[in-house]
N, C-alpha and C positions, 0 to 999 in steps of 0.2 A: 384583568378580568375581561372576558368575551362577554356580550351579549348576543340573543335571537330576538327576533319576533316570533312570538307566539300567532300562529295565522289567524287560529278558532279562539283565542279569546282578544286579541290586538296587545298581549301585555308583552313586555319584556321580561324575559328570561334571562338570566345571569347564572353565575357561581358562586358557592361562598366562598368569601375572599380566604385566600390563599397564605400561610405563615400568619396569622391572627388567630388568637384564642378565644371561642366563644366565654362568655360570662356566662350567660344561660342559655337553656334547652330548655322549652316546654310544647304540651302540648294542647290547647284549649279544648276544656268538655263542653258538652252539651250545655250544663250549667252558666256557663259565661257568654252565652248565645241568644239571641233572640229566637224566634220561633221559626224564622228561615233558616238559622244556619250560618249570619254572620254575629260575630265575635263582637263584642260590645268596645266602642275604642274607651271606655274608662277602663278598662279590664288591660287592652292593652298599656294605656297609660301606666300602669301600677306595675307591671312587668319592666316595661322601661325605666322606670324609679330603681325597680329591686338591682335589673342591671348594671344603673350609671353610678349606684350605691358604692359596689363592690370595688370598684379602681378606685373610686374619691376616696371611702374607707382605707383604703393600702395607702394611700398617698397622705392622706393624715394621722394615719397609725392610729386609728380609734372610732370615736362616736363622729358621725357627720347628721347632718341634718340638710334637707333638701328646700332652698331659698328661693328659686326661680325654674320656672320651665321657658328659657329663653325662644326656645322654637319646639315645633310637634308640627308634622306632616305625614299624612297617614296618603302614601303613594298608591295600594292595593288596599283592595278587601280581605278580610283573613277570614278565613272559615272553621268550623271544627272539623277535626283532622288534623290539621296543618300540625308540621313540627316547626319550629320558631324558632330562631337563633339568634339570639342578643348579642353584638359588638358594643365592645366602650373605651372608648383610653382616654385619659386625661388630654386636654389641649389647651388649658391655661390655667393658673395658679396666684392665687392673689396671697395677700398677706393672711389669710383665714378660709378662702375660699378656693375651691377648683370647681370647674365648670370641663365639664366631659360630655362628648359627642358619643351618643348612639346608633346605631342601622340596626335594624329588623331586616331579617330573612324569612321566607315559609318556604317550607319545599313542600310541594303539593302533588298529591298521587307521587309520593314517593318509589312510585315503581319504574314512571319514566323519569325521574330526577328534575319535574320543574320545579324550578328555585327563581322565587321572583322576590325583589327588596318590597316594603310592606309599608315600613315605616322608618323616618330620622326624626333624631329631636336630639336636642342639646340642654342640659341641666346645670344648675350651678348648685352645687352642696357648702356647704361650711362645716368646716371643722368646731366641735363644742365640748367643752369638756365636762366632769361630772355632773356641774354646776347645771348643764344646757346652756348653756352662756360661749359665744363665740372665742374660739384660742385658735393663737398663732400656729402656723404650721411649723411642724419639725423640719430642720434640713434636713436634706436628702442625704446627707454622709451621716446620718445616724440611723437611715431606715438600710441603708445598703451592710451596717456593720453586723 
């Protein structure tokens, strides 16, 4: 991944990362904004849930439920406009739980391609079954069959 310096705002510029599938796209309204124009971070927070959700869910083949926000670092301001691109992949696996890393992207003035990271945070979900009650995770040679 290349970075710049943005000269007129001091931020760094990036890419989105490259052979990685986003989890989500969205684009915040007006609605989830204060009266400037920046984007409320509980709003993002809830985006990065719905993101870090979707591999934990695949990875326990079912109901998860979200245990810990081990880290949340909001690197940019996001603004309305911005389109947002949520990264997530599992990076560790306990007997009941996964804990998956997230990146935030916005690309901003989509016309010149600035794309600056926004936010990371890392989540630990648990796997629960009908009950809401914590269950073991499935091996992985039964989710690949």
């Amino acid at each position: 991944m290349t970075t710049t310096e943005n000269t007129v705002t001091g931020t760094e510029r990036v890419r989105l990362p490259e052979g990685k599938m986003p989890m989500l796209r969205v684009m915040p309204a007006p609605s989830d904004a204060n009266l400037y124009g920046d984007v409320f971070g509980g709003w993002i927070m809830a985006q990065v849930d719905i993101a870090g959700s979707l591999p934990a869910t695949r990875r326990a083949n079912g109901r998860v439920a979200t245990i810990a926000v081990n880290s949340f670092v909001f690197k940019q301001p996001v603004f309305v406009g911005d389109l947002l691109t949520f990264y997530a992949e599992v990076v560790r696996e306990g007997r009941t739980s996964v804990t998956v890393n997230v990146e935030v992207y916005a690309e901003r003035n989509r016309m010149s391609a600035d794309v600056v990271k926004v936010t990371e945070a890392t989540l630990t979900y648990v796997a629960t079954g009908d009950d809401r009650k914590p269950r073991v995770l499935p091996p992985l040679e039964t989710l690949l069959d």
